[in-house]
N, C-alpha and C positions, 0 to 999 in steps of 0.2 A: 104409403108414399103418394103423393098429391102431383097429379099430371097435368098441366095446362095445355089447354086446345084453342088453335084458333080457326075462328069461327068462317073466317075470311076463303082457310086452306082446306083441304077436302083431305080423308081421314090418311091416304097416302101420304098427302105433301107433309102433315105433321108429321106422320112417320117417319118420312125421308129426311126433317126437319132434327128430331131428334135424333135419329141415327148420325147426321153429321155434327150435331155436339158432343156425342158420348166419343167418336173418332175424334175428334180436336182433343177431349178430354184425356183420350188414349194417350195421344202423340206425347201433351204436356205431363204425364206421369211417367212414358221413357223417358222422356225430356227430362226433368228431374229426378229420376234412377241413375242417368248417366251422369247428370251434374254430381250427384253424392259420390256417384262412384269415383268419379276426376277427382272429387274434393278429396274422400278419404288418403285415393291413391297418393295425392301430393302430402297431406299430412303426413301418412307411413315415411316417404321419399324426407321429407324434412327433417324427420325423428331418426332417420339416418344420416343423413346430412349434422346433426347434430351433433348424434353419437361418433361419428369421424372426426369431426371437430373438436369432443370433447377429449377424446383419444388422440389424436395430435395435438393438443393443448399440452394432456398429462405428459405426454412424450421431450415435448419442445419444455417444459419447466421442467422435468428430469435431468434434462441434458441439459440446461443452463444452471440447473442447484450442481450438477457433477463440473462443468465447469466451474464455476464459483466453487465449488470447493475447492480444486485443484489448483485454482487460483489463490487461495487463502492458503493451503495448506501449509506448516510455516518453515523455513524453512533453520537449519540446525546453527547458521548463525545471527538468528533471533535469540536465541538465548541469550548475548550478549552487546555487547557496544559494538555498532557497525556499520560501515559507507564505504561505497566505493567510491575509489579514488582514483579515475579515469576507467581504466580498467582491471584494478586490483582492488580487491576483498579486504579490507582493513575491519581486523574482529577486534573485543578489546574485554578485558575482565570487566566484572560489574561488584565482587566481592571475593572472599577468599575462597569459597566453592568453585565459582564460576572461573578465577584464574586458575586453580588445580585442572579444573576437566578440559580449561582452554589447552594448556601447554602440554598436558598428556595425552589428551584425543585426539587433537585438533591441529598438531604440527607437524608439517614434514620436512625433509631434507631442503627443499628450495625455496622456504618460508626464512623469513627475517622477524624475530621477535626485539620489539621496542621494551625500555621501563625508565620511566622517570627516577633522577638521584633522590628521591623525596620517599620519606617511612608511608605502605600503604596504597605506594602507587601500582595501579593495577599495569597487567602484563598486555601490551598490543601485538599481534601477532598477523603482518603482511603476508598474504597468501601468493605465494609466487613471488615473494619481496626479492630476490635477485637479483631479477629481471625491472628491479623498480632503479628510476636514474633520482639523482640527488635531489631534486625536487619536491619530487614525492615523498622520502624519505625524512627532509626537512616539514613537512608538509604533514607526516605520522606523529615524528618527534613532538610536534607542538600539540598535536591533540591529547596525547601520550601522558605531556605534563602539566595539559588544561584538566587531563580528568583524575590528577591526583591530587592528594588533601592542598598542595600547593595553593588549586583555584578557590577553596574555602578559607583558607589562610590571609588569600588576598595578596597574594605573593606576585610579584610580577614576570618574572622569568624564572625555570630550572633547567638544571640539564640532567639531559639524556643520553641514553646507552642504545648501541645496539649492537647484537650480539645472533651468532649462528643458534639456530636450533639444538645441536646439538652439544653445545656451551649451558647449557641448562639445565641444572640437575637437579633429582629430590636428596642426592648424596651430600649428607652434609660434611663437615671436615671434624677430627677426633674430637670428643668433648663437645661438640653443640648437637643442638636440636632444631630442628625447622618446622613451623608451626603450618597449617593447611594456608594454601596457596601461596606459600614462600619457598622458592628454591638458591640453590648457590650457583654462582656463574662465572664458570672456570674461562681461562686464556683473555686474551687480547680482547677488549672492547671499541668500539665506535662511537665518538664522543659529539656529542651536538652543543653544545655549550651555550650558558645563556639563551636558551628555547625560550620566546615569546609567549605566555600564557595569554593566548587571542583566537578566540574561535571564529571563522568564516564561515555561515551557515547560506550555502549560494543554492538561487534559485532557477530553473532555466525550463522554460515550457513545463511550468505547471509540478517542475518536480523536484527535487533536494537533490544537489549533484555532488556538494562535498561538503569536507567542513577542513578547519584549520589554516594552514597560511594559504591564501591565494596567489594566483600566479599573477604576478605584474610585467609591464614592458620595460624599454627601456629608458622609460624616466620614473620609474618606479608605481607607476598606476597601474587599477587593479586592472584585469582584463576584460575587457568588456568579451569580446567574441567567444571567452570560457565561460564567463559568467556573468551575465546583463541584471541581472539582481543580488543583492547579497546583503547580507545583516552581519555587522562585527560584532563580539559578545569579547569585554573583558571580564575579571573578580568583581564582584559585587555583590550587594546584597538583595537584590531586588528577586521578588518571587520569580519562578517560570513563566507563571500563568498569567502574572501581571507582564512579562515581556513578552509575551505570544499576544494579549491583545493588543499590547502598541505597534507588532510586528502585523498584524493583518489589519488593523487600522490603516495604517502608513499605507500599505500596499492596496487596501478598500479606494484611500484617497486617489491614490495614481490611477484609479483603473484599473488594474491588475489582479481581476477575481479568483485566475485559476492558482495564483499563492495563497490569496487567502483562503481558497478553499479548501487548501491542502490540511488532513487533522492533525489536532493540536498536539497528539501522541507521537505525530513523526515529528514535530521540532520537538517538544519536551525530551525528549530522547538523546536530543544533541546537546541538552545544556547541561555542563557539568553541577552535580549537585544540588539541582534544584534553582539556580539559581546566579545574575550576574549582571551587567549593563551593557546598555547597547551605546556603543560611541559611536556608529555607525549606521544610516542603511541606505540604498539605494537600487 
């Protein structure tokens, strides 16, 4: 180890000289002990900090995927054709399974079941239809006999029935047979005559609020305050999917994104068959 002297200071003063370097040296070596130590500490403190965060992360995505799912979950009359109509559950067959498990599962005492005069036409079934006034009921009827072979036919108007729940049977009469999802339909019916084959597919804050005849005033226009958007669909031949993009075009053009952003499986859904024309939208 190599010591410098100066020649100037007398053998003390250099002493006294380097004794007060190796203290300065001192201080700067706690001096950075303690820096390391602050550092480390706040790295640890951060790596908790993190680990909390990552843990109420996992937590906060748990309970939004349980949400979400609860949300999705579907619900039993997804299985079939379905809107409500103000405040009633309008279900409806989709084929001959789905009309057997409709009218056997799925009916009760203060339920009103619809069915088109037409071979094929599925069975609709008002949840609480009792309680539904004429409107409404003319308003089931037409979708009733928009989604029987009628609308594929091209037919313009049928009529319909409607009948108590318990007017519905799988008992057939002597000598016949009844095939799945065809029952016989004892007493007195409820006749809708010349039902409109016209579907109202109404939009209102971003959501599908009904479908079939809309409600008019009294010069016969449609209701703006029930329903400020809406697409009429008569028989036709034109794809779905080709009238789902003219129906969010039109709606793109106006401005009105949150229709067209609605998916194309909740209108597909509404259109009988696959398929029909629009003589309408607004």
């Amino acid at each position: 180890m190599e010591i410098k002297l100066d020649r100037s200071k007398t053998v003390h003063e250099n002493a006294a000289s380097y004794y007060e370097k190796a203290k300065h040296m001192r201080e700067k070596i706690e001096g950075a002990k303690k820096a390391l130590t602050d550092t480390l500490k706040k790295i640890d403190d951060l790596k908790k900090k993190k680990n909390t965060l990552e843990k109420n992360r996992e937590i906060s995505v748990k309970n939004l995927n349980e949400k979400i799912a609860k949300k999705r979950a579907k619900q039993w009359y997804e299985n079939f054709r379905w809107i409500f109509i103000e405040n009633f559950l309008v279900v409806g067959g989709k084929d001959a399974t789905s009309n057997e498990i409709l009218i056997k599962k799925h009916t009760e005492p203060n339920d009103l079941v619809m069915h088109a005069d037409v071979f094929g036409s599925p069975f609709f079934v008002i949840k609480n239809g009792k309680n539904a006034n004429d409107e409404i009921l003319k308003n089931v009827a037409s979708i009733c006999a928009s989604h029987s072979r009628a609308w594929k036919n091209g037919v313009g108007s049928s009529d319909v029935y409607c009948v108590n729940p318990e007017q519905v049977s799988k008992t057939a009469k002597a000598g016949e047979f009844l095939a799945k999802g065809s029952f016989m339909i004892y007493g007195e019916r409820r006749w809708f005559r010349n039902t409109p084959l016209k579907i109202y597919i109404c939009f209102k804050d971003g959501e599908i609020l009904s479908t079939g005849i809309m409600r008019t005033d009294e010069n016969g226009q449609i209701s703006e305050q029930g329903c400020p958007h809406y697409v009429c669909l008569t028989p036709g031949t034109e794809k779905a999917k080709d009238l789902i993009k003219k129906i969010k075009k039109f709606y793109e053009n106006k401005k009105i994104p949150e229709i067209s952003n609605i998916p194309d499986d909740e209108i597909m859904r509404l259109i009988p068959y696959g398929q029909g024309q629009i003589i309408e939208m607004k």
